[in-house]
C-alpha positions in Angstrom: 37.2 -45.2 -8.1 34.8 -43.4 -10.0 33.9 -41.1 -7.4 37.5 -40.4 -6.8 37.8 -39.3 -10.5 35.1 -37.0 -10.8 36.5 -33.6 -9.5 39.0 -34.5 -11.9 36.9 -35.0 -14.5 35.2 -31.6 -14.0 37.9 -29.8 -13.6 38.6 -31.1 -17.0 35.4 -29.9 -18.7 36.1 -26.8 -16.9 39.6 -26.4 -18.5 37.9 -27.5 -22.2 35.2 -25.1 -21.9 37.3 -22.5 -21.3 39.3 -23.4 -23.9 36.5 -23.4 -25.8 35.7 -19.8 -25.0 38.5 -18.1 -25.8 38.7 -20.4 -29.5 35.7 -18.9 -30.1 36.5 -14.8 -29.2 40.0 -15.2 -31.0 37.7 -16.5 -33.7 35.6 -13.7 -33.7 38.3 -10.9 -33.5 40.2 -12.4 -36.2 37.1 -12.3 -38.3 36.6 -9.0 -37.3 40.4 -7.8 -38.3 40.0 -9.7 -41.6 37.0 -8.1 -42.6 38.7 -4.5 -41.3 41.3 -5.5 -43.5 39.5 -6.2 -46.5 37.3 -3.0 -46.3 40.7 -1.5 -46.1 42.4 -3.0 -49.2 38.7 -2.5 -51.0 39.4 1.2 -50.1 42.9 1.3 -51.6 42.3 -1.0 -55.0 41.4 2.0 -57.0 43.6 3.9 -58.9 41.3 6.8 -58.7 42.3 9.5 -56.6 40.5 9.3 -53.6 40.2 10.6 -50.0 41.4 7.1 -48.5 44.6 9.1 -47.2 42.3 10.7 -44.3 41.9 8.5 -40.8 38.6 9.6 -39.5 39.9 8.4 -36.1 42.6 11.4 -36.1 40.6 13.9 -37.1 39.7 15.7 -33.8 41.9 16.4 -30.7 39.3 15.5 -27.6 39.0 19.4 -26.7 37.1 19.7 -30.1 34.5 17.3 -29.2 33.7 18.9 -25.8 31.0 21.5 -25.3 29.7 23.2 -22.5 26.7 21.7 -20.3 26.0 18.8 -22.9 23.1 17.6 -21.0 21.0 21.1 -21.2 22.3 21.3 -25.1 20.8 17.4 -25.5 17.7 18.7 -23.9 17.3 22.0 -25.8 17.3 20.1 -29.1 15.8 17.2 -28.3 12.9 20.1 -27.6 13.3 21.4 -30.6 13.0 17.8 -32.1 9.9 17.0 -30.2 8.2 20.5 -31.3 9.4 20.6 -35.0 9.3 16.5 -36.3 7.3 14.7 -34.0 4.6 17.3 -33.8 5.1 18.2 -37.7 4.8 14.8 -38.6 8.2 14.6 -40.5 9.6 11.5 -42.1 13.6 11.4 -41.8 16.3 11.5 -40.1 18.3 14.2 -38.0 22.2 14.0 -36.3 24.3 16.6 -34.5 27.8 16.2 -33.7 30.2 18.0 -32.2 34.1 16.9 -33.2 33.9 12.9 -32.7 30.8 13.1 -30.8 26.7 12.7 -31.8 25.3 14.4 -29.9 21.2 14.0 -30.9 20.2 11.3 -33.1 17.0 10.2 -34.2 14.8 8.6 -37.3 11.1 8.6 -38.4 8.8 7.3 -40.9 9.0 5.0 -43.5 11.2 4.7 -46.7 8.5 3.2 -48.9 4.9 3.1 -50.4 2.6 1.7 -47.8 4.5 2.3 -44.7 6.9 -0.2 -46.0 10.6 0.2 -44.7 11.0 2.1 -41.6 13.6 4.8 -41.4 16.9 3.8 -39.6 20.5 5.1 -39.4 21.5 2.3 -42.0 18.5 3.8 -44.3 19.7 5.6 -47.5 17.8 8.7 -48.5 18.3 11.3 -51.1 19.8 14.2 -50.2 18.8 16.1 -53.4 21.2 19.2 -54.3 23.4 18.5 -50.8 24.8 15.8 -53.9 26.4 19.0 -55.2 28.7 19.2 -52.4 30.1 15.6 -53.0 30.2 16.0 -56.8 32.7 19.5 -55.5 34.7 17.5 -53.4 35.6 15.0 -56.0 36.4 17.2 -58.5 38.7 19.3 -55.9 40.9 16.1 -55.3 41.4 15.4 -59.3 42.5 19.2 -59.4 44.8 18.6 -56.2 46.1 15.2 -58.3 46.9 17.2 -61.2 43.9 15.7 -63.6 42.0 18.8 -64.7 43.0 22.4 -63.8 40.2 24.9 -62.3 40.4 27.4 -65.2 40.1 24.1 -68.1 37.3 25.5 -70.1 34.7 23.2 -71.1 35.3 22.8 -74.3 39.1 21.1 -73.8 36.6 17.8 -72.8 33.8 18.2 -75.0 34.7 19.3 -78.7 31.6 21.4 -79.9 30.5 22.8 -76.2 29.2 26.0 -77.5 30.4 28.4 -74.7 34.3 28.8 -74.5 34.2 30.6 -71.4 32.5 28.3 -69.5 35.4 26.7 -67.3 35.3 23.9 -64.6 35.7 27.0 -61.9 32.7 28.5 -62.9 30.1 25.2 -62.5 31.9 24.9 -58.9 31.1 28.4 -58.2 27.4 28.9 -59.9 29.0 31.3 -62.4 28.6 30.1 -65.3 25.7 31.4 -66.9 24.4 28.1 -68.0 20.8 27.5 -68.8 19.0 25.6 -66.2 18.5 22.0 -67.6 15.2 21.8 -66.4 13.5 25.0 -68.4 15.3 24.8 -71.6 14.5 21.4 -72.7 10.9 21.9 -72.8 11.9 25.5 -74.8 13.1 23.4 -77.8 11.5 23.0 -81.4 10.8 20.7 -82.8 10.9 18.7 -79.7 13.5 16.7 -79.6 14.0 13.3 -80.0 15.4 12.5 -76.3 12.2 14.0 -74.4 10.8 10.9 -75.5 12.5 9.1 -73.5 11.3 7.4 -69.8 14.7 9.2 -67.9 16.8 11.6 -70.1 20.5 11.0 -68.6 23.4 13.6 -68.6 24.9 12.8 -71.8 21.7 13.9 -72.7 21.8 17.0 -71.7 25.2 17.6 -73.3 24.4 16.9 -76.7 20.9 19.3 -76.2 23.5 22.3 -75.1 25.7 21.2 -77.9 23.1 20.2 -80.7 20.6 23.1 -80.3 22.9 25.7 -78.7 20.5 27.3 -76.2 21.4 31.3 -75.1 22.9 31.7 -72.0 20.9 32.8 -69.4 23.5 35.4 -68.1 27.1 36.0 -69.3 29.6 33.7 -68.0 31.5 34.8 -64.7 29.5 38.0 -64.3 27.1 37.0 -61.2 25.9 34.0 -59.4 23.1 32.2 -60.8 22.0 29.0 -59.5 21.8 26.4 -61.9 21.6 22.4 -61.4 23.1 22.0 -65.5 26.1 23.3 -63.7 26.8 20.1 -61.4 25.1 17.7 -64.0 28.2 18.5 -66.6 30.4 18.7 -63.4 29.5 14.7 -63.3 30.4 14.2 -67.0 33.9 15.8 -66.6 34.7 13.6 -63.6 33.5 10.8 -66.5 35.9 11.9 -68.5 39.0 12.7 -66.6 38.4 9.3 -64.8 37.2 6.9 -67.1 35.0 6.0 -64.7 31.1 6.2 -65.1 30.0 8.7 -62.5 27.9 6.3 -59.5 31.1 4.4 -59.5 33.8 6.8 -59.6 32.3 8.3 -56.2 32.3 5.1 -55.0 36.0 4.9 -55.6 37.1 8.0 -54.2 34.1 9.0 -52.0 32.2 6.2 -50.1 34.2 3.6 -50.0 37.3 5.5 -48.5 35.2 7.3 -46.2 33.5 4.0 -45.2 30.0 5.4 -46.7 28.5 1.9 -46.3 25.2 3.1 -47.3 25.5 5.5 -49.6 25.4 5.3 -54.0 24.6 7.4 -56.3 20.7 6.7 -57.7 20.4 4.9 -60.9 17.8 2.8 -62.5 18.4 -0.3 -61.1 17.8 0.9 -57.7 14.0 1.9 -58.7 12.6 -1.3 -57.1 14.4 -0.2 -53.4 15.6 3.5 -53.1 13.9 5.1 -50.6 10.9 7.4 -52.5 9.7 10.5 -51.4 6.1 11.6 -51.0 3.5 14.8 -50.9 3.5 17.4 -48.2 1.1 16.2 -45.2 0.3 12.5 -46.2 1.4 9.2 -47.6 1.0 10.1 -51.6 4.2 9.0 -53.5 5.6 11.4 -55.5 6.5 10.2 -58.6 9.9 9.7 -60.9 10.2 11.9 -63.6 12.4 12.4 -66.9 15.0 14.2 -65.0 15.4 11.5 -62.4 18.4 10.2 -63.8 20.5 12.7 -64.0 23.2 12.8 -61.1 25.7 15.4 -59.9 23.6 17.9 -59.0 21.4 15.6 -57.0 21.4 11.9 -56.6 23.3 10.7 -54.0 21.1 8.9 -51.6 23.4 8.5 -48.0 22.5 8.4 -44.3 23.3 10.8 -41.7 26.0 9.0 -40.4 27.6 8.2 -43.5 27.1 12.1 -44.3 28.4 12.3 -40.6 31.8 11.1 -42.2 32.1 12.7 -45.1 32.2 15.9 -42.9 34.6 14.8 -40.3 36.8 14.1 -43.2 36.5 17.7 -44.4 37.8 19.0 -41.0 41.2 16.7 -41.4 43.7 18.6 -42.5 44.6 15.8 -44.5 41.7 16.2 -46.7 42.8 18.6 -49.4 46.0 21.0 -49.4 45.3 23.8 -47.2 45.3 26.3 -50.3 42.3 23.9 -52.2 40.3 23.8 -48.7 40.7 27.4 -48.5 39.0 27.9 -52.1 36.1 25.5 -51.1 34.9 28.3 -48.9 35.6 31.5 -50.5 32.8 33.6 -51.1 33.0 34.4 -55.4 30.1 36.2 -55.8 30.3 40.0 -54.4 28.6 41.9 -57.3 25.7 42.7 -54.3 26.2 43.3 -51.2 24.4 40.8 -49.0 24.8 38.0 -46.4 24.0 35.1 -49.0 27.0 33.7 -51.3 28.6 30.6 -52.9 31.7 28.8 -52.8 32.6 25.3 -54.5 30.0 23.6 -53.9 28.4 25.2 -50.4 26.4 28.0 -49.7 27.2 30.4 -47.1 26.2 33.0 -44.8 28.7 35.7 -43.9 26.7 37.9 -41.1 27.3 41.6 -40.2 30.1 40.2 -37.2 32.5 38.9 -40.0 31.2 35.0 -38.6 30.8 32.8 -41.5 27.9 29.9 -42.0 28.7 27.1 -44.6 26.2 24.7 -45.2 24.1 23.5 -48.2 20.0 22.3 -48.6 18.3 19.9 -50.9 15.3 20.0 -52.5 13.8 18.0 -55.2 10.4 16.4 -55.3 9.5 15.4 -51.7 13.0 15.3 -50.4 14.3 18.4 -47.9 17.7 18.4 -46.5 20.2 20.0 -44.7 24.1 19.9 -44.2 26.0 22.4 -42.2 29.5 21.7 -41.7 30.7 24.6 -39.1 34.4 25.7 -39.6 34.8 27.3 -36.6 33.5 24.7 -33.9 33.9 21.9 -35.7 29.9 20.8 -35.5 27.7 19.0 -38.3 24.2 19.6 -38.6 22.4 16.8 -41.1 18.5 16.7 -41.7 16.9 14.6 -44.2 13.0 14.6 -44.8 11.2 12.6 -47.8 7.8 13.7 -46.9 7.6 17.1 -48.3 8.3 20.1 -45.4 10.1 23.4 -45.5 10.4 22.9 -41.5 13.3 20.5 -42.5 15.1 24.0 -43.3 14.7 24.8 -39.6 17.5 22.5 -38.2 20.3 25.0 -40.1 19.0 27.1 -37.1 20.7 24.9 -34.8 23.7 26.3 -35.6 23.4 29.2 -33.7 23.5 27.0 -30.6 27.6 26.4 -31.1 28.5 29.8 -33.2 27.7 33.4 -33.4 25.5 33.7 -36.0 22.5 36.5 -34.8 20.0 35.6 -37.4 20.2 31.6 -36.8 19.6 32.3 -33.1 16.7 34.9 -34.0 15.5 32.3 -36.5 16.0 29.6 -33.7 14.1 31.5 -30.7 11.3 32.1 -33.1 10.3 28.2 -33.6 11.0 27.1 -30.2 9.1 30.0 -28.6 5.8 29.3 -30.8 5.9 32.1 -33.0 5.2 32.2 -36.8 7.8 30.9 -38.9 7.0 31.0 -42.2 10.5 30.6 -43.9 9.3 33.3 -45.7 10.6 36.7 -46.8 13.6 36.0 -45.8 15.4 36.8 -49.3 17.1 33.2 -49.2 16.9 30.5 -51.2 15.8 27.6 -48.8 15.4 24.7 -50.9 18.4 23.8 -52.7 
């Protein structure tokens, strides 16, 4: 009988196994739902304004993620790649997308002392001043929700801010005349009581500008001057307006929307883990200083991808109202004639054809970055380094491979075809 039984019997385990099997995937996809859901009602629980309104699935039609003989374009900057980082030695990372697709991805070095913590797509590293374009975008979507108006001056948040003219529109734009944090702390006498502190924070700063009442170091609104005190009270007013200390009100409206899964803003509890940075050529840390606490104008430690988002979301045209987006890349400061100007929060390049370049870099201690967002074929260019090199400046050359823009492609054919690049004499800021 037993023998008669056992097909049976197998075809029994068979059917339980089965069963089994597809317990286990609906399992597993209802996990995976519930967790999608969760990040989803995570993204929605503030009550900050925030940029959860923008699907980064929608955000490109498929013709805007096509280009023309992808495989030779791969090859040509994974050339470029080869010849630039590997042979330079850089520690980092390096993405290029087109619409919804990377194109070129890749990661060297380590995050840490010691060769400790090597460098992955999930590895947060500072971007330095490329923070100033995040601190922009959050203050452009309190001005779209009606919080604070472009032309509020200064003083409307903090009573005793000893420069009236001074208005949120002129930090955004680098207009504002302020004294550059850095210089005119060390300029004070007697010296003051907060330089003897470990990490001077931006409420520090504040009461310095209001308490000692430094000169301007050009009259407000009269020409472009770059200045990282500009973004660092930037931070305080989205403080204020919010209610929300600064690291987690871009977490409300920034990362967490955008699904930024590895990106904060640095503070001193991170110390022990952040990613460092280190000396050109070699493995010597360079070390935190006084000013390393201070956030707005730097301070936002993210990964390509993550910054990968943050742009996509920027080409939606659900990110800001068309007439706020439009502001975000108007040129404000035409007292000179030359190719090099400012918007809210980006650089640009506007080249003898009319063709326009919007991008910003990094630069502070041994971190070099650089992100180009490119209007016109919706492309993102994002290099990180943490091992001090101007050649990180070199991928914003790259952009000449999708857009018309002469001197990137001069700039471009001169570091793949071996000849000297210096980054030099240019008459650009590379850096920040």
């Amino acid at each position: 009988m037993s023998f008669i039984k056992l097909p049976l019997i197998l075809k029994f385990l068979r059917m339980r196994n089965l069963v089994l099997i597809v317990t286990v995937f609906l399992s597993l996809f209802s996990c995976k739902k519930k967790s999608e859901n969760q990040e989803a009602v995570a993204g929605s629980m503030t009550n900050l304004p925030n940029y959860g309104n923008v699907d980064l699935s929608k955000v490109f039609t498929p013709a805007e993620s096509r280009v023309e003989d992808k495989a030779s374009l791969v090859r040509y900057i994974d050339q470029y790649y080869k010849k630039v980082w590997e042979r330079g030695d850089l520690s980092g990372g390096i993405l290029v997308a087109k619409g919804d697709d990377i194109l070129y991805e890749s990661y060297r070095g380590f995050a840490r002392e010691g060769n400790q913590k090597p460098i992955d797509r999930n590895t947060p590293l500072h971007v330095a001043s490329v923070s100033k374009t995040l601190t922009a975008m959050a203050m452009m979507k309190l001005i779209e929700a009606g919080k604070v108006n472009l032309s509020d001056p200064l003083t409307k948040f903090f009573p005793g801010f000893p420069y009236p003219q001074v208005t949120v529109k002129t930090l955004l734009d680098q207009r504002s005349g302020l004294p550059k944090y850095e210089y005119f702390i060390t300029k004070i006498q007697p010296v003051p009581a907060e330089l003897s502190k470990a990490f001077l924070t931006n409420q520090d700063i504040l009461n310095m500008l209001i308490k000692y009442k430094p000169d301007l170091a050009r009259d407000t609104d009269t020409g472009f001057m770059y200045c990282n005190t500009n973004f660092a009270m930037l931070a305080l007013v989205i403080e204020k307006i919010t209610k929300t200390p600064f690291p987690q009100a871009m977490k409300e409206m920034i990362f967490e929307p955008l699904k930024m899964k590895n990106t904060y803003i640095f503070q001193e509890k991170d110390i022990p883990t952040a990613s460092q940075s280190f000396y050109y050529g070699g493995s010597k840390l360079y070390p935190l200083d006084r000013l390393d606490l201070i956030y707005g104008d730097k301070n936002v430690y993210t990964t390509p991808r993550d910054l990968y988002n943050f742009s996509k979301a920027m080409f939606s045209k659900d990110f800001l109202k068309p007439e706020l987006m439009e502001q975000v890349f108007t040129p404000y400061s035409n007292e000179k004639f030359g190719m090099n100007n400012y918007g809210f929060g980006f650089r640009m390049k506007i080249f003898d054809n009319g063709e326009k370049l919007t991008y910003h870099n990094g630069w502070w201690h041994g971190t070099n970055s650089v992100f180009a967002h490119l209007l016109k074929s919706k492309v993102t260019i994002i290099a990180i380094g943490n091992k001090y090199s101007g050649k990180v400046y070199t991928a914003l050359a790259l952009s000449g491979l999708f857009e018309d823009f002469p001197p990137q492609k001069d700039k471009l054919h001169s570091i793949m075809s071996d000849e000297k690049d210096t980054l030099k004499g240019h008459g650009e800021v590379y850096g920040e």
